[in-house]
KEFIZA-96227 format. One line per field, with one value per residue: residue number from 1; residue in three letters; x, y, z of N, C-alpha, C in turn. Coordinates in pm, 1 decimal, decimal comma. Example, Ala and Ser with C-alpha at 12.3 -4.5 7.8 and 13.67 -1.06 7.14 Angstrom:
! residues 2
tifi <- c(1  2) .
pami <- c(ALA  SER) .
neast <- c(1319,0  1285,0) .
nnorth <- c(-569,0  -225,0) .
nup <- c(780,0  708,0) .
caeast <- c(1230,0  1367,0) .
canorth <- c(-450,0  -106,0) .
caup <- c(780,0  714,0) .
ceast <- c(1320,0  1290,0) .
cnorth <- c(-330,0  3,0) .
cup <- c(780,0  787,0) .
! end
This chain:
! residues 173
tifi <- c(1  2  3  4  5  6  7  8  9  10  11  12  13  14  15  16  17  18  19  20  21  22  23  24  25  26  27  28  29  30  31  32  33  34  35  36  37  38  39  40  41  42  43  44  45  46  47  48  49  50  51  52  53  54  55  56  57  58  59  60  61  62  63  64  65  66  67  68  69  70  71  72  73  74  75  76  77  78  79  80  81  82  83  84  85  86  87  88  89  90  91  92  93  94  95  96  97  98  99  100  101  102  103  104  105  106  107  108  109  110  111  112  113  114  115  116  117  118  119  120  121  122  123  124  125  126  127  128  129  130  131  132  133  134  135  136  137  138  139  140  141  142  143  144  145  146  147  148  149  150  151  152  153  154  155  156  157  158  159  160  161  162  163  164  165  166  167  168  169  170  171  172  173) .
pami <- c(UNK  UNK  UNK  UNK  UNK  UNK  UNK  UNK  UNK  UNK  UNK  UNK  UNK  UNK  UNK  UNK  UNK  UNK  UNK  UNK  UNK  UNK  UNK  UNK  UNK  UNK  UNK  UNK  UNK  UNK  UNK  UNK  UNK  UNK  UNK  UNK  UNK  UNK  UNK  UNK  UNK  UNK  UNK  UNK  UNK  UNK  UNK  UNK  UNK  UNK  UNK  UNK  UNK  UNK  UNK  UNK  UNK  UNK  UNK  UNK  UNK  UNK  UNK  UNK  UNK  UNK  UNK  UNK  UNK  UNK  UNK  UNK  UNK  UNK  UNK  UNK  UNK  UNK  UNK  UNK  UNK  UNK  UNK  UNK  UNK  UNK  UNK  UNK  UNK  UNK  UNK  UNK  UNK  UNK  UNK  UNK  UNK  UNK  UNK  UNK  UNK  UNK  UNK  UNK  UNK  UNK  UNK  UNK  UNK  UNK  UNK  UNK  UNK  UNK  UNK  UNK  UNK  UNK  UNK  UNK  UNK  UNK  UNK  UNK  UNK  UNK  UNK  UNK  UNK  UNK  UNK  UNK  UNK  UNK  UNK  UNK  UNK  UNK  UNK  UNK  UNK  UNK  UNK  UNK  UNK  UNK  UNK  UNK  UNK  UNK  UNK  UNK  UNK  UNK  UNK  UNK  UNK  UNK  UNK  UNK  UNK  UNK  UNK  UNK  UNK  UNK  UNK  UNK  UNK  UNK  UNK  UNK  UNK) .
neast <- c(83,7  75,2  228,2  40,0  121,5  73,1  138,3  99,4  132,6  27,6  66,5  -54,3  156,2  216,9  250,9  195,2  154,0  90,5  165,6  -26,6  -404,0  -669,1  -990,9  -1260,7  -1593,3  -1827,2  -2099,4  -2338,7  -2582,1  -2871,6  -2962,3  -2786,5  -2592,9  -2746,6  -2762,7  -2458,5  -2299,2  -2232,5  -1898,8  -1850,9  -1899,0  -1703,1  -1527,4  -1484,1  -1385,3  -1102,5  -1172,3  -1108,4  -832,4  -754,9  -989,9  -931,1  -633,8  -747,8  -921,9  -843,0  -711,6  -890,1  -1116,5  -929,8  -929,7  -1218,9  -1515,9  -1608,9  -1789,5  -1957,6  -2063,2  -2087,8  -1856,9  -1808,7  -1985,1  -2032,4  -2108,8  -2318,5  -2438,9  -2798,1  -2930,2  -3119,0  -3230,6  -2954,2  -2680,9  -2453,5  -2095,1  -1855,8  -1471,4  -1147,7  -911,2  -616,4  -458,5  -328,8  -454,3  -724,0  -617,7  -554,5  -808,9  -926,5  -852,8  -884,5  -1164,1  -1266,2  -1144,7  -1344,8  -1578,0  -1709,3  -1792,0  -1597,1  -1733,1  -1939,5  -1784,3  -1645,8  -1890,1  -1955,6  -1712,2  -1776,4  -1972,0  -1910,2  -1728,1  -1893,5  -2034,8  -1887,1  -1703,9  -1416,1  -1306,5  -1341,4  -1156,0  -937,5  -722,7  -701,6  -656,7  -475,0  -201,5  102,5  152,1  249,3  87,9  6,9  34,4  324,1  381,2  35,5  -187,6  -409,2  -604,8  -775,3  -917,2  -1023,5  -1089,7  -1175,3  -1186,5  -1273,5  -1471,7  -1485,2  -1496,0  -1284,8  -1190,0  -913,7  -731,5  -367,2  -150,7  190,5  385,9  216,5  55,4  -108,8  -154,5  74,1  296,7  444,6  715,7  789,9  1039,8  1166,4  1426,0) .
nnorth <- c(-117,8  226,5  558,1  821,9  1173,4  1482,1  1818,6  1988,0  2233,8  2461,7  2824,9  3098,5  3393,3  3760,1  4119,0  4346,2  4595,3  4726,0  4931,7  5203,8  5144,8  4922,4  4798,5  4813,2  4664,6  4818,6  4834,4  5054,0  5190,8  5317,4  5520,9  5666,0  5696,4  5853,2  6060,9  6208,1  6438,0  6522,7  6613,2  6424,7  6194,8  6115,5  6152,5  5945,0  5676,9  5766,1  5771,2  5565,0  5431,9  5664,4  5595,3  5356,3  5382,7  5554,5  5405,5  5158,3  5022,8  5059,2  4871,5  4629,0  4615,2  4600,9  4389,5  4156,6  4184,6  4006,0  3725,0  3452,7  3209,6  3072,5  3221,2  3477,2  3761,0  4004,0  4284,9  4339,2  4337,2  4434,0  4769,6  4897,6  5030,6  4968,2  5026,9  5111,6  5131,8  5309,5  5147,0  5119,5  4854,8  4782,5  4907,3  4769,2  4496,8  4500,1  4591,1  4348,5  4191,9  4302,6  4302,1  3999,5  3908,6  3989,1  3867,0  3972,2  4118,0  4324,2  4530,2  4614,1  4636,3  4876,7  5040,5  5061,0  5153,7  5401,3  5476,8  5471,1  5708,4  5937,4  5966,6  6072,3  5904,0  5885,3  6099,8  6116,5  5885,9  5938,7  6035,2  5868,8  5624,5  5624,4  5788,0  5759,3  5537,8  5277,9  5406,5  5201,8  4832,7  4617,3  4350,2  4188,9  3894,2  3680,4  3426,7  3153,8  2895,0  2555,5  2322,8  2019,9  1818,5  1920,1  1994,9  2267,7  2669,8  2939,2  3275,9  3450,1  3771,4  3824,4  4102,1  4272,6  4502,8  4484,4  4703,5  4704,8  4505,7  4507,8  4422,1  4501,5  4445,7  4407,6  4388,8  4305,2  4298,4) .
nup <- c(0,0  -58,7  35,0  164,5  176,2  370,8  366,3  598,8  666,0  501,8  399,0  310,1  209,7  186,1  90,6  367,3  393,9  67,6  -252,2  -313,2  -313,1  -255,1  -381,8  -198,6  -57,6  163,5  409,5  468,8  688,4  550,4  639,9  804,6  602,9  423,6  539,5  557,9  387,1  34,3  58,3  317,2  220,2  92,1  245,2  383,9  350,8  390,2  678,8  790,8  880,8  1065,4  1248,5  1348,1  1492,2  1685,9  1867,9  1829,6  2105,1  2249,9  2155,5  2151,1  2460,5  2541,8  2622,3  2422,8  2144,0  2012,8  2173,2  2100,5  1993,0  1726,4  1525,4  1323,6  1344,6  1135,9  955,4  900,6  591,3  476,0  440,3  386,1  222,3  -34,6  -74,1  -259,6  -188,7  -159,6  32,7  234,9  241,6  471,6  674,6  621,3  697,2  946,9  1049,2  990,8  1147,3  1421,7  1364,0  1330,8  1572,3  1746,0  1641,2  1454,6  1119,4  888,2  817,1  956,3  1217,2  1118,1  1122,6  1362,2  1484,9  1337,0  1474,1  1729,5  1684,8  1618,1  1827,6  1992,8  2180,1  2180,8  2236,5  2495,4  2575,1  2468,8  2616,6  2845,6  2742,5  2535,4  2559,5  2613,2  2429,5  2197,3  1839,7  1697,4  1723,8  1727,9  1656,8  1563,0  1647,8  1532,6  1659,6  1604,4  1781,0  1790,8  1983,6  1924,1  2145,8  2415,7  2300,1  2224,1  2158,0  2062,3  2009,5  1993,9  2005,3  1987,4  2069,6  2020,9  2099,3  2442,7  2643,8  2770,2  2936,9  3122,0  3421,5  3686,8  3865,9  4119,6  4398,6  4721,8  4824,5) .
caeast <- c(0,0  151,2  162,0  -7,2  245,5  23,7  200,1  -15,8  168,0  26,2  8,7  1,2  196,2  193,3  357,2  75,8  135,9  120,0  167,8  -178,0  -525,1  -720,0  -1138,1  -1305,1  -1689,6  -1881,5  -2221,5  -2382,0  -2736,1  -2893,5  -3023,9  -2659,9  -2540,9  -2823,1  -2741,5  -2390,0  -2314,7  -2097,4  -1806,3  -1827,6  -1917,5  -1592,9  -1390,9  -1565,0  -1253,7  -957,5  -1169,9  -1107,3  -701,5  -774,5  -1081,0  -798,9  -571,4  -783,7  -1011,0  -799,6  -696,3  -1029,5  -1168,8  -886,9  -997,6  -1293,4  -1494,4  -1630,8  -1925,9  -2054,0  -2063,1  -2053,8  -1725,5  -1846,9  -2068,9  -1963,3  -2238,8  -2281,9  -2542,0  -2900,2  -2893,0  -3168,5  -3158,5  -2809,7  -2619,9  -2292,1  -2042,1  -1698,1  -1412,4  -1058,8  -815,8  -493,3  -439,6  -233,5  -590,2  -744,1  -598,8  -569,1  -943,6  -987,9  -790,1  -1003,4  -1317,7  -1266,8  -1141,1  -1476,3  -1687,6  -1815,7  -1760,8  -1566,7  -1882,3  -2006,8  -1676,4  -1599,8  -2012,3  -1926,0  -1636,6  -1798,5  -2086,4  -1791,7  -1633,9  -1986,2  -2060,4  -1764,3  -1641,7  -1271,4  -1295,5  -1286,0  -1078,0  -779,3  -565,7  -681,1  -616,9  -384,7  -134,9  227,9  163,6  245,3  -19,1  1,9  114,7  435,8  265,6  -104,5  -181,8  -533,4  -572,0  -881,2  -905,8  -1092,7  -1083,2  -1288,6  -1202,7  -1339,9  -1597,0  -1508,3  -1408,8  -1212,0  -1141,8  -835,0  -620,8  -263,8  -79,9  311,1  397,6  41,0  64,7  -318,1  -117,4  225,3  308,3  543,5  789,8  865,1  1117,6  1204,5  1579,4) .
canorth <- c(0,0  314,4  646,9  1013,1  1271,1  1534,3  1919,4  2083,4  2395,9  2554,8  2912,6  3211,0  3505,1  3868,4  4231,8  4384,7  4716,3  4761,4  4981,1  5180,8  5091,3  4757,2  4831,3  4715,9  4743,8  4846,1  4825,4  5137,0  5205,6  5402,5  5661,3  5696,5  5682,3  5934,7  6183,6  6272,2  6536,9  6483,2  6599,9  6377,7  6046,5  6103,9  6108,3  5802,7  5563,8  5831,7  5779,6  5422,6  5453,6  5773,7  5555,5  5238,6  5440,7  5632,2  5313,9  5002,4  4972,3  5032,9  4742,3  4498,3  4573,1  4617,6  4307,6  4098,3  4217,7  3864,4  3586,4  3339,8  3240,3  2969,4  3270,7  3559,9  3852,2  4042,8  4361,3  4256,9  4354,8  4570,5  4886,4  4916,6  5085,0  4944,4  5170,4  5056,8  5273,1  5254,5  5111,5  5073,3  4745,7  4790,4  4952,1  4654,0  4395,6  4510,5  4629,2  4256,0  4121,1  4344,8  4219,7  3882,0  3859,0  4033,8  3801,4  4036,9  4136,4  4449,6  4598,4  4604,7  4662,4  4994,9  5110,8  5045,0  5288,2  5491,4  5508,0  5557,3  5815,7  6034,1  5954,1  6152,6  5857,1  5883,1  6229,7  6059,7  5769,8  5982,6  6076,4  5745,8  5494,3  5652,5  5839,6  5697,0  5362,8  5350,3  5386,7  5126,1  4751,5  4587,8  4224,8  4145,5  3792,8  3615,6  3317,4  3042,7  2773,4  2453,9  2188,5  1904,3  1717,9  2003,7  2116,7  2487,5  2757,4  2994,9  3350,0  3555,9  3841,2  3885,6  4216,8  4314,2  4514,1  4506,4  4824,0  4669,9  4381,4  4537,7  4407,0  4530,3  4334,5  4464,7  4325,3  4345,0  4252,4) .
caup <- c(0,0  -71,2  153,0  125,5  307,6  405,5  394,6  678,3  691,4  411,2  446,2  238,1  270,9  73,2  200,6  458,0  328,8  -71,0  -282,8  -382,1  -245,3  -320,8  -367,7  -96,8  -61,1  270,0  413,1  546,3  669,6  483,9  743,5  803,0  461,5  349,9  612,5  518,1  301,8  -53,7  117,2  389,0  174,8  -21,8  343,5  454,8  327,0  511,6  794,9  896,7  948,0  1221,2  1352,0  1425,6  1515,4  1797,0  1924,4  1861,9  2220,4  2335,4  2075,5  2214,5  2564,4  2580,8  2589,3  2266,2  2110,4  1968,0  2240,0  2003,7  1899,3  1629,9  1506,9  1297,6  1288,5  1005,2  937,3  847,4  487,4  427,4  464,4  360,3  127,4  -34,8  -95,5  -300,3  -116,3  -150,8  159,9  264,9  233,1  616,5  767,8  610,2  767,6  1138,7  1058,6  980,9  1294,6  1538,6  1400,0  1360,6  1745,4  1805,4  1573,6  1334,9  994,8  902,4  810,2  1121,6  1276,9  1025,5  1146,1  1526,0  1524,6  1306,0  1574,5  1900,2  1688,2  1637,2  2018,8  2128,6  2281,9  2110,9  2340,9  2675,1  2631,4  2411,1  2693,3  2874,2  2687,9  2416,5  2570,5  2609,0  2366,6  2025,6  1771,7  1666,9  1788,4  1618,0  1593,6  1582,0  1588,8  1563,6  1652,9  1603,0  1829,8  1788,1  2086,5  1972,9  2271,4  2513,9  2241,3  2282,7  2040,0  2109,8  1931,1  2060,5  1978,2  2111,6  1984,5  2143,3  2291,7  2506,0  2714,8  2831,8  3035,7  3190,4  3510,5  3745,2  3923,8  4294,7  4465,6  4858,1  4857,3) .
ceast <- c(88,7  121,9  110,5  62,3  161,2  89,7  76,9  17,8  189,4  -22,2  54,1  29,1  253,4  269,0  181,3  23,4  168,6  79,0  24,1  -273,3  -578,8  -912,7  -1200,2  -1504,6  -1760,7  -2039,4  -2262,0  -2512,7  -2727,8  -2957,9  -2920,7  -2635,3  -2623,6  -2826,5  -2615,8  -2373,8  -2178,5  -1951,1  -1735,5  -1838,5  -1754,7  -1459,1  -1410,9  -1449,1  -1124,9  -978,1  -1091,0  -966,7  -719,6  -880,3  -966,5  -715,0  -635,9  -883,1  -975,0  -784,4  -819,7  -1092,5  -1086,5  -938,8  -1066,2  -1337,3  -1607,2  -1751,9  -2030,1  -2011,9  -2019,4  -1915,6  -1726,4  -1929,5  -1988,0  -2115,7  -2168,8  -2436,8  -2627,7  -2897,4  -3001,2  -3184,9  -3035,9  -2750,7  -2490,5  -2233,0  -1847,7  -1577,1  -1269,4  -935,3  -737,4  -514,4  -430,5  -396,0  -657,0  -719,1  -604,9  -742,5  -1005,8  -954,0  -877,5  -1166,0  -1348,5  -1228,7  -1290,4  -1597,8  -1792,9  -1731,3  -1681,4  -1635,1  -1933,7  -1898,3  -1681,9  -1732,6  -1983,9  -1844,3  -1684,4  -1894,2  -2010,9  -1755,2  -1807,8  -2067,1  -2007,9  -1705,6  -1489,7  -1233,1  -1238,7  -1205,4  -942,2  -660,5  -570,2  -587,4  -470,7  -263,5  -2,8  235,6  204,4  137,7  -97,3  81,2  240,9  369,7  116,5  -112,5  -321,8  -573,7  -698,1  -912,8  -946,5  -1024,5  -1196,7  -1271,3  -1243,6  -1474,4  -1654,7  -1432,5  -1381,7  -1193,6  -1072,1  -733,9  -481,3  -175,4  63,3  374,1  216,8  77,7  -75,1  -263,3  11,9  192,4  443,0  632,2  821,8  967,9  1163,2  1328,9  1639,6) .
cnorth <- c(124,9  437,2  800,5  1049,6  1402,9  1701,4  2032,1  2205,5  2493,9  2675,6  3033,2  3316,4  3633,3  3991,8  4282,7  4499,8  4772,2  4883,0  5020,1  5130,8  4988,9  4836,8  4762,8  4745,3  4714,1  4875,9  4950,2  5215,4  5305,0  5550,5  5709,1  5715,8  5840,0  6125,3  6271,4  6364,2  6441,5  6457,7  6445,1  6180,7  6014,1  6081,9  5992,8  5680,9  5624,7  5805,0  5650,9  5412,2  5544,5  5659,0  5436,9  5305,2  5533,8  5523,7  5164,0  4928,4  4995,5  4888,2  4580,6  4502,2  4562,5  4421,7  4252,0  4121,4  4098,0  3805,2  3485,5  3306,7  3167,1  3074,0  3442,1  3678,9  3958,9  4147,3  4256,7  4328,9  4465,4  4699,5  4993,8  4951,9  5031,7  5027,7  5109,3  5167,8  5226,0  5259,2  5078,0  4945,5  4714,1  4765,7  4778,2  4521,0  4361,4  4531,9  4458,8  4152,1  4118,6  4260,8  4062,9  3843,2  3892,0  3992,5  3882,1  4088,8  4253,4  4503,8  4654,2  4700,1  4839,9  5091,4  5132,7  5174,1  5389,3  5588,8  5575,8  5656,9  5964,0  6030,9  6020,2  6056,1  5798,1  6024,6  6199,9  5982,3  5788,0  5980,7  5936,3  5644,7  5491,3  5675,4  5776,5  5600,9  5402,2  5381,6  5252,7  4964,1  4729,0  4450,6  4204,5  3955,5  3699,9  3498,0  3264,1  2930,2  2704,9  2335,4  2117,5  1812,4  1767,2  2070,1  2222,8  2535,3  2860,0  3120,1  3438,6  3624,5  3854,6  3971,9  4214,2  4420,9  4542,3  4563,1  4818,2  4572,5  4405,2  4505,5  4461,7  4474,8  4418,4  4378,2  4419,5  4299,7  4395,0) .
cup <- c(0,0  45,5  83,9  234,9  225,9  442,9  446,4  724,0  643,0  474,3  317,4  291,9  180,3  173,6  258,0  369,1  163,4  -130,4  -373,8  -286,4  -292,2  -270,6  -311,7  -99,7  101,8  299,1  500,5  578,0  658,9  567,7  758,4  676,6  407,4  405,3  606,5  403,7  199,8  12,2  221,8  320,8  117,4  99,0  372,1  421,2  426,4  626,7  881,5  956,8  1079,5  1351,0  1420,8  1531,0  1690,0  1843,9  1931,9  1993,8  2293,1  2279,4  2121,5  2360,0  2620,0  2595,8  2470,3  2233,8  2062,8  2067,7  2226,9  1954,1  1749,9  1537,3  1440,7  1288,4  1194,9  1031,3  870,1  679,0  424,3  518,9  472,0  205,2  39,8  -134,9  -126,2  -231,3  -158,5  -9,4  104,8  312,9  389,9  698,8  723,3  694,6  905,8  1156,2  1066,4  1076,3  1411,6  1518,7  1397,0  1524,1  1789,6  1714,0  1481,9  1205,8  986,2  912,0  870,8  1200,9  1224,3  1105,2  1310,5  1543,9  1480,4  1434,2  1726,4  1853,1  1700,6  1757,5  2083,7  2187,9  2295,4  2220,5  2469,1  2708,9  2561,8  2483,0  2792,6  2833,8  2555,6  2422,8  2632,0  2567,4  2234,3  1949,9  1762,4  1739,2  1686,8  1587,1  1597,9  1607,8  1622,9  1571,1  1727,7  1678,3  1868,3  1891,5  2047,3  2050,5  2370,9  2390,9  2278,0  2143,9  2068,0  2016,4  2012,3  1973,8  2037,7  1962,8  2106,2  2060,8  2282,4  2662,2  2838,2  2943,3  3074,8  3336,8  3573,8  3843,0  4083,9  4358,5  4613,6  4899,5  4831,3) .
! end
């Protein structure tokens, strides 16, 4: 009998940040959608880098907006607008880190911040949560995890440096 050899550590891998934008398209209710002005439809792609950028560390610590980890939510579909935009590839991907740890779609994700940032609530938690970290992390890393011998599922983020989990060492010598 002959053998199958099994290469289980396929993975693909591309540069994060490319050159140029890639056309992405986005869901946005239309009460929202219908209420911005020209101007403001045409920022609606610049925004999402500033929105990361000023709410990521609230989005990792807060805690998970879906329950579910087996369960991805997604907007209900009507009443929605879609709207082709062009992203940074970069924003993209961390945009798609955050919401997958938090079980929802970008979609969703992109409407959420949109909703904290016209809340004011980028106001209160700037000098909180913002102030002496980088912007940005240096790794992200998302990670899926199926136990079918505990039939649990698992969705977690870990970013480093994580400025959210510093401990301090004391010593009495």
């Amino acid at each position: 009998m002959g053998k199958i050899y099994l290469h289980t550590e396929q993975k693909i891998q591309s540069a994060l940040v490319e050159s140029g934008t890639r056309v992405e398209t986005i869901l946005f209710p239309e009460s929202y959608f219908n209420a911005l002005t020209l101007e403001q439809r045409k920022a609606l792609p610049k925004r999402i880098l500033p929105l990361l950028k000023r709410y990521q560390k609230l989005m990792l610590s807060q805690r998970r907006i879906n329950s579910k980890a087996g369960k991805t939510l997604y907007q209900k579909p009507q009443g929605m607008v879609r709207v082709n935009m062009r992203i940074n590839t970069g924003a993209w991907a961390i945009l798609g880190a955050i919401s997958a740890a938090h079980g929802v779609s970008r979609c969703f994700m992109v409407n959420y911040l949109l909703w904290l940032d016209d809340s004011e609530v980028g106001d209160s938690i700037e000098q909180t949560l913002n102030v002496g970290c980088p912007t940005f992390h240096n790794i992200y890393s998302y990670i899926w995890h199926l136990d079918l011998t505990k039939n649990s599922i698992t969705r977690r983020i870990e970013f480093n440096p994580n400025p959210l989990r510093t401990t301090i060492e004391h010593s009495i010598y």
